[in-house]
C-alpha positions as CSV (number, residue, x, y, z in Angstrom):
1,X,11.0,14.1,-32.7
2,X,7.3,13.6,-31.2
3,X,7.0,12.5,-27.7
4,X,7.7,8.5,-27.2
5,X,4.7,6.3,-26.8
6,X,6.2,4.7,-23.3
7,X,6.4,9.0,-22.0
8,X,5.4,8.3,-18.3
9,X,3.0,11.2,-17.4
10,X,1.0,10.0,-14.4
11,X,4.2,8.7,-12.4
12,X,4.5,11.8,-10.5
13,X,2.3,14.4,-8.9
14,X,2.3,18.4,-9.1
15,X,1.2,21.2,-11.0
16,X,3.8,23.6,-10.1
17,X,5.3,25.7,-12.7
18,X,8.6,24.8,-11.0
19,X,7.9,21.1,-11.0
20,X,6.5,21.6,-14.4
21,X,9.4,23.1,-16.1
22,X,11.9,20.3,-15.1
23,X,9.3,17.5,-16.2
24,X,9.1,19.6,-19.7
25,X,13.1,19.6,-19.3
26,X,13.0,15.7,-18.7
27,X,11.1,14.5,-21.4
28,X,13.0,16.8,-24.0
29,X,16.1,15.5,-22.5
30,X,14.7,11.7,-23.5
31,X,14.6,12.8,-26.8
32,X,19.3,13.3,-26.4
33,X,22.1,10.9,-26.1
34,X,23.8,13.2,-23.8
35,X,24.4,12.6,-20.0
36,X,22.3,14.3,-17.4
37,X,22.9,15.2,-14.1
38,X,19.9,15.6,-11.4
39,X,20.7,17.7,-8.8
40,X,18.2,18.5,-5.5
41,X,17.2,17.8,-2.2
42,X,17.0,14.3,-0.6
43,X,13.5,12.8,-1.4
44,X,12.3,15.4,-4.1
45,X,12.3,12.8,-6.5
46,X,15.4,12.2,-8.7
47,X,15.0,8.7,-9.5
48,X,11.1,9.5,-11.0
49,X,13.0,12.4,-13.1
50,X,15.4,10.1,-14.4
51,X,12.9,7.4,-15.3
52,X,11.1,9.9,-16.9
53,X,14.3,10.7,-19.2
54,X,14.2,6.6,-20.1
55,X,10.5,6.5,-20.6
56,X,11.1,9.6,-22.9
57,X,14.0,7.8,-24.7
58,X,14.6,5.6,-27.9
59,X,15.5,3.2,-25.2
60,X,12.5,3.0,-23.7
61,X,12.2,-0.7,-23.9
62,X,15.4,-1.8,-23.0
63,X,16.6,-1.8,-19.2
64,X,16.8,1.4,-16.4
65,X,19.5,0.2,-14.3
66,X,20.2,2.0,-10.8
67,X,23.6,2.1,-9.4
68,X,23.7,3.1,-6.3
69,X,26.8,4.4,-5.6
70,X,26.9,4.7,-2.1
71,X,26.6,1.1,-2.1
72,X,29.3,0.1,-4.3
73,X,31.9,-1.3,-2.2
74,X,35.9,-0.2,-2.4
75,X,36.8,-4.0,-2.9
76,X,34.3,-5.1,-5.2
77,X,33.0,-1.9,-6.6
78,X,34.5,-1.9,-10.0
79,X,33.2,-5.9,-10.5
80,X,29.8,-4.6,-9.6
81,X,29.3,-2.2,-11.9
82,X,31.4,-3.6,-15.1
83,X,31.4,-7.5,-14.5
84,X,34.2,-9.4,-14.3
85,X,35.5,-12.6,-16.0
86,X,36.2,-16.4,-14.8
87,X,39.5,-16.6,-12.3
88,X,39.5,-12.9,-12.1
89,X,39.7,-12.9,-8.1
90,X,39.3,-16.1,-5.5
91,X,35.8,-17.3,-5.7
92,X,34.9,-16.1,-9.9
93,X,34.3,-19.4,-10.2
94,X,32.0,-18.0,-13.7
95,X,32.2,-14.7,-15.6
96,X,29.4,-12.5,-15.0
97,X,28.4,-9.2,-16.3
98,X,28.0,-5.8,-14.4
99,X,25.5,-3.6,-13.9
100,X,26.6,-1.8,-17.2
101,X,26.3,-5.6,-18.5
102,X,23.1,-5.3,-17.6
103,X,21.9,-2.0,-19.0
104,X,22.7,-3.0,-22.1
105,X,20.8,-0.9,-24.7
106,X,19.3,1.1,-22.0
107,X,19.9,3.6,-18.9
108,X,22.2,2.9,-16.4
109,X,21.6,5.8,-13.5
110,X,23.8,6.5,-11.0
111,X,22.0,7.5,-7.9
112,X,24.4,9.7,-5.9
113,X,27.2,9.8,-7.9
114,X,29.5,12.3,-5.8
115,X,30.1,9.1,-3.5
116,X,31.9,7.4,-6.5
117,X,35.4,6.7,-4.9
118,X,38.2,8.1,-8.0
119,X,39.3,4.8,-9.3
120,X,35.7,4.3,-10.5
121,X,35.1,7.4,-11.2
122,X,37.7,7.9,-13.6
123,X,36.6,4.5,-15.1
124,X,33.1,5.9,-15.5
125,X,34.6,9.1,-17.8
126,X,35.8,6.9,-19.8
127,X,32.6,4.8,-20.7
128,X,31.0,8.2,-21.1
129,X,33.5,9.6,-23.6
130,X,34.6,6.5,-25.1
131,X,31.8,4.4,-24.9
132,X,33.9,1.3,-23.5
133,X,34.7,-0.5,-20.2
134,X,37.0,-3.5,-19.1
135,X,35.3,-6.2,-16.8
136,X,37.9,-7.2,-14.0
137,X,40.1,-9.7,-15.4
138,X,39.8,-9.1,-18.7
139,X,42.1,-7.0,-20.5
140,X,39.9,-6.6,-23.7
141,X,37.8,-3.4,-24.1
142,X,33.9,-3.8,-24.6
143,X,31.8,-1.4,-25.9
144,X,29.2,-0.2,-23.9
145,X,25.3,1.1,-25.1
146,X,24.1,2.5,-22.2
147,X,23.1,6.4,-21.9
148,X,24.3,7.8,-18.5
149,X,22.2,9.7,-16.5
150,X,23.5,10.9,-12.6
151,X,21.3,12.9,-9.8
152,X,23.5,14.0,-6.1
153,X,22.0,15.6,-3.9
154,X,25.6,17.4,-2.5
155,X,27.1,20.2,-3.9
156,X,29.5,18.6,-7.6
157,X,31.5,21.8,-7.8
158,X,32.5,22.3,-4.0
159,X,34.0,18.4,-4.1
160,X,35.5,19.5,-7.0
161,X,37.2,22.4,-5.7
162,X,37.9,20.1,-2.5
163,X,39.5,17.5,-4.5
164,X,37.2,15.0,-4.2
165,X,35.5,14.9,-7.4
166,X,37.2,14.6,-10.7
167,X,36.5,17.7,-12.8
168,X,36.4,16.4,-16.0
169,X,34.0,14.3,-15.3
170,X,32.3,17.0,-13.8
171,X,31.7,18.6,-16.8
172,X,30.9,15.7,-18.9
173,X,28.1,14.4,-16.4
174,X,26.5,18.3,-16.6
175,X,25.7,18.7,-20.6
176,X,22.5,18.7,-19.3
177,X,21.5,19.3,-15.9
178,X,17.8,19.8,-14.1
179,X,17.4,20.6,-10.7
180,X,14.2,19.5,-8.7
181,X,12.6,22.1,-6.4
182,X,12.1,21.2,-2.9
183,X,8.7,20.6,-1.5
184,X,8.8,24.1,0.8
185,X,9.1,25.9,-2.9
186,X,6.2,24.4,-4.1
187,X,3.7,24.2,-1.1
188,X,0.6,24.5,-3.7
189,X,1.4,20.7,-4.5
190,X,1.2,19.4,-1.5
191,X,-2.8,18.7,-1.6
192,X,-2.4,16.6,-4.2
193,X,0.3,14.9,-3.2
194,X,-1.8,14.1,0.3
195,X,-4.3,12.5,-2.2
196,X,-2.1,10.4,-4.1
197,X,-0.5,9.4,-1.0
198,X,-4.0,8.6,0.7
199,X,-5.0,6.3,-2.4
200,X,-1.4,4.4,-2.8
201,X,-1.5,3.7,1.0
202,X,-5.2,3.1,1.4
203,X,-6.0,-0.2,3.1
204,X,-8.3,-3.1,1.6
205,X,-11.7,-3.3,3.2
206,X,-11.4,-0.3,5.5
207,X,-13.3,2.9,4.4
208,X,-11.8,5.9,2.6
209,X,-9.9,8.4,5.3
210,X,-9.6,11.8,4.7
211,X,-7.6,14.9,5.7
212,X,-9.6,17.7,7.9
213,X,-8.7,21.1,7.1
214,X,-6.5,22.0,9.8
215,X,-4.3,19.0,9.5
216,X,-3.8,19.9,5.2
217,X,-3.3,23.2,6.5
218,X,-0.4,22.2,9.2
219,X,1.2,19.8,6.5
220,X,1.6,23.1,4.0
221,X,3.1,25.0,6.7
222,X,5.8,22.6,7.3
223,X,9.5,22.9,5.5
224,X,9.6,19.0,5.2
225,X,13.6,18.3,5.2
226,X,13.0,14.9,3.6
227,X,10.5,16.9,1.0
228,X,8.2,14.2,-0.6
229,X,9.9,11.5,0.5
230,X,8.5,12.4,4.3
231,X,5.2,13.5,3.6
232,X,4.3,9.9,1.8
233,X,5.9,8.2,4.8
234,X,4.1,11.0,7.3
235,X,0.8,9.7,5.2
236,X,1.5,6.0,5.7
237,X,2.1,6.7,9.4
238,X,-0.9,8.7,9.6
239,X,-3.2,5.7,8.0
240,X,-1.9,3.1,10.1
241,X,-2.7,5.4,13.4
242,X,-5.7,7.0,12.6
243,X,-9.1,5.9,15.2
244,X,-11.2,7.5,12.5
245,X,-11.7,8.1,9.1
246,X,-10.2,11.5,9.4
247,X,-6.9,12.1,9.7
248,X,-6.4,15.3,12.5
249,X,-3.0,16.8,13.7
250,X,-2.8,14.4,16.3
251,X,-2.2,11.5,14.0
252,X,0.9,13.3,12.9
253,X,4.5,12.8,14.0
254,X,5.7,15.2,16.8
255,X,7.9,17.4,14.6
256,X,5.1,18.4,12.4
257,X,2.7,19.0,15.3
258,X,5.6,21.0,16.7
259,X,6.7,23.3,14.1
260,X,3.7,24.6,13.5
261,X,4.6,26.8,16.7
262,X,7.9,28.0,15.3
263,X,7.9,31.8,14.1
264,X,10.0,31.1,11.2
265,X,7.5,28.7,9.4
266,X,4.4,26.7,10.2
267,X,1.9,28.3,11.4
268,X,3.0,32.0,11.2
269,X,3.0,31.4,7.6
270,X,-0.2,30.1,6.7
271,X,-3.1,32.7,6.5
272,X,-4.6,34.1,9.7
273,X,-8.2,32.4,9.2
274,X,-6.2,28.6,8.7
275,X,-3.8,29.5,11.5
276,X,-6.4,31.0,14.6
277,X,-8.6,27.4,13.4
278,X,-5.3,25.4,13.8
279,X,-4.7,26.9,17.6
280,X,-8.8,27.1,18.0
281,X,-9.0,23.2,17.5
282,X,-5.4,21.6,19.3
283,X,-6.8,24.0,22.3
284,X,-10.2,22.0,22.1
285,X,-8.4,18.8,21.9
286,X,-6.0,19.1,24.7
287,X,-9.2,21.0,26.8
288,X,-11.2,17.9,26.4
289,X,-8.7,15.1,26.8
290,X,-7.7,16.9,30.3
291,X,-11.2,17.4,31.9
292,X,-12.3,13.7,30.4
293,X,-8.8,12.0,32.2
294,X,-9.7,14.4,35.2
295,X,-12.9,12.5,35.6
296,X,-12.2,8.8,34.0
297,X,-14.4,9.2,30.8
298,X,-17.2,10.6,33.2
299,X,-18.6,13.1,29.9
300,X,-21.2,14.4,32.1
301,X,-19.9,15.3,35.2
302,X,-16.5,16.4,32.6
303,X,-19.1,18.9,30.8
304,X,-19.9,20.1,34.3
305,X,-16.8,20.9,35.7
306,X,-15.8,22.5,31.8
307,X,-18.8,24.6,32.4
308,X,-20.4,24.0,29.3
309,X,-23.2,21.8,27.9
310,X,-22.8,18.1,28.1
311,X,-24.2,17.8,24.4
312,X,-22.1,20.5,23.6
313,X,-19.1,18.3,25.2
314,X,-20.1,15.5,23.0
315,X,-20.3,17.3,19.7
316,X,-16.7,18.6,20.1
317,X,-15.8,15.1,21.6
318,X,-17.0,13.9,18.2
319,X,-15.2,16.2,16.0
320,X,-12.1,15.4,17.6
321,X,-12.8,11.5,17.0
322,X,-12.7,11.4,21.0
323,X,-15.0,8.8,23.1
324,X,-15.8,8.6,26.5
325,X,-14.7,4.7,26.4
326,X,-10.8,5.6,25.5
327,X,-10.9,7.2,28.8
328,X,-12.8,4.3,31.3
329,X,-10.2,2.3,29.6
330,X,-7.3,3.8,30.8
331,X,-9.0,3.6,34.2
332,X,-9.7,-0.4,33.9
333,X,-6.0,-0.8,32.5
334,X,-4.6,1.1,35.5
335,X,-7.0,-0.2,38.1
336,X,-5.8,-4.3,36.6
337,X,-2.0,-3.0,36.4
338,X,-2.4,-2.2,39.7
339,X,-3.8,-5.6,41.3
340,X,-1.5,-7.2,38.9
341,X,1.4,-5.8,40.9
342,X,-0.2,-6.1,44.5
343,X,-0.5,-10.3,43.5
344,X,3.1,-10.2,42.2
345,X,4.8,-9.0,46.0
């Protein structure tokens, strides 16, 4: 079957062979009826796989519906998702349909399905295996068109084993399963996710911002728990901080700038050339910001006292998107706190 038309293949960014090989396994899984299960880390991009499977589909054109399931409440849970029908419960003044109402024709993916509480999840077996749901209220059957896809990002077969997930359907949501890599096991994508990133979040009328070297190189030392998911928000957060139009380690949260100093990854992992620049420049930085709030943005008599150059003391002032001005500031601001006080006693 060739490839659909509607195929997404610019919705996601990465040339890893790992990333690769499950966005090879998505589309071919477009091309099935079956169920597929997603499994992976928090923020490494399950709902993108599982558009891709629609995109990749005969059903292409017809809905992609997300159940969340962690948001499907115990009361009204089973209503949400499969609809239910006029006088079913106090307050259905009108039938309406569910989310597998809704899907109709299409996907219908349920976005961490191990929170499914077992009443609904022994509903949902059966609309995979039988093809057919009940709205509340209604005692008639309805068949359903939906294709089922699922992504968790907790260990199925431990709940399983601990009771808490149903084992048939298990097996029934893992005919086919793909499991995303996190974003420590393919560090070779994170440049070009930093470019994406910096284009989505770019702002209107402000000039283009870059990344120097030593902050790229800090953000591929770093595990990132939250995998892309926290390096687009640590991008956004950058942007929206940044004095410049380079974005340095400074402009990055604190647990970033921090872990760059743990032996077990960071620094001590990046190459030896990447790493001494790393230490080379936040040394610079901190150097000058002390000996410029030593003397109140005073660069000449700060050069002085530094023992170096005061053109010298500029350049790096420069390259570190420091002026003298930031620093004669904090001196007016504590001078007017200060009288602002004394007239307040």
């Amino acid at each position: 079957m060739p490839e659909s038309s509607h195929c997404s293949t610019d919705t996601m960014v990465g040339v890893h062979p790992a990333f690769g090989a499950v966005r090879k396994r998505a589309r071919r899984a477009g091309e099935s009826e079956l169920p597929v299960l997603l499994t992976g880390e928090s923020g490494t991009g399950k709902e993108l796989i599982a558009r891709e499977v629609h995109d990749c589909s005969p059903r292409a054109d017809a809905p992609f519906v997300i159940v969340d399931c962690g948001m499907l409440g115990k009361e009204m849970g089973r209503s949400e998702l499969f609809g239910h029908v006029r006088g079913a419960f106090t307050g259905a003044t009108e039938s309406r349909p569910g989310l597998v109402g809704v899907a109709h024709g299409g996907t219908l993916f349920f976005d961490e399905v191990g929170e499914l509480d077992e009443p609904l999840q022994r509903q949902l077996l059966r609309l995979i295996q039988e093809g057919e749901y009940r709205m509340v209220g209604d005692h008639r059957w309805k068949r359903a068109r939906v294709r089922v896809v699922a992504a968790t990002n907790r260990d199925l077969k431990k709940r399983v084993e601990a009771g808490r997930f149903r084992n048939d359907l298990y097996y029934r949501l893992r005919v086919i399963q793909l499991h995303l890599p996190a974003l420590r096991e393919r560090r070779s994508d994170i440049p070009l996710l930093v470019a994406h990133f910096l284009y989505r979040f770019a702002n209107v009328g402000r000039a283009a911002c870059r990344i120097s070297p030593e902050t790229c190189a800090l953000l591929e030392g770093y595990d990132w728990p939250g995998n892309v998911r926290e390096l687009a928000h640590t991008i956004a957060g950058a942007l929206a901080l940044t004095e410049g139009d380079v974005i340095t380690p400074d402009d990055l949260p604190s647990e970033v700038q921090d872990a760059e100093l743990r032996p077990e990854r960071g620094i001590y992992k990046l190459p030896y050339k990447d790493a001494r620049r790393i230490c080379i420049n936040r040394f610079t930085k901190e150097y000058l910001h002390r000996a410029l709030v030593s003397t109140d943005g005073n660069v000449s008599r700060a050069a002085k006292e530094s023992g170096i150059g005061r053109q010298y003391f500029q350049l790096r002032m420069s390259e570190h998107g420091m002026t003298a001005s930031q620093y004669r500031k904090r001196l007016y601001n504590a001078h007017s706190d200060g009288e602002g006080k004394a007239s307040g006693d």
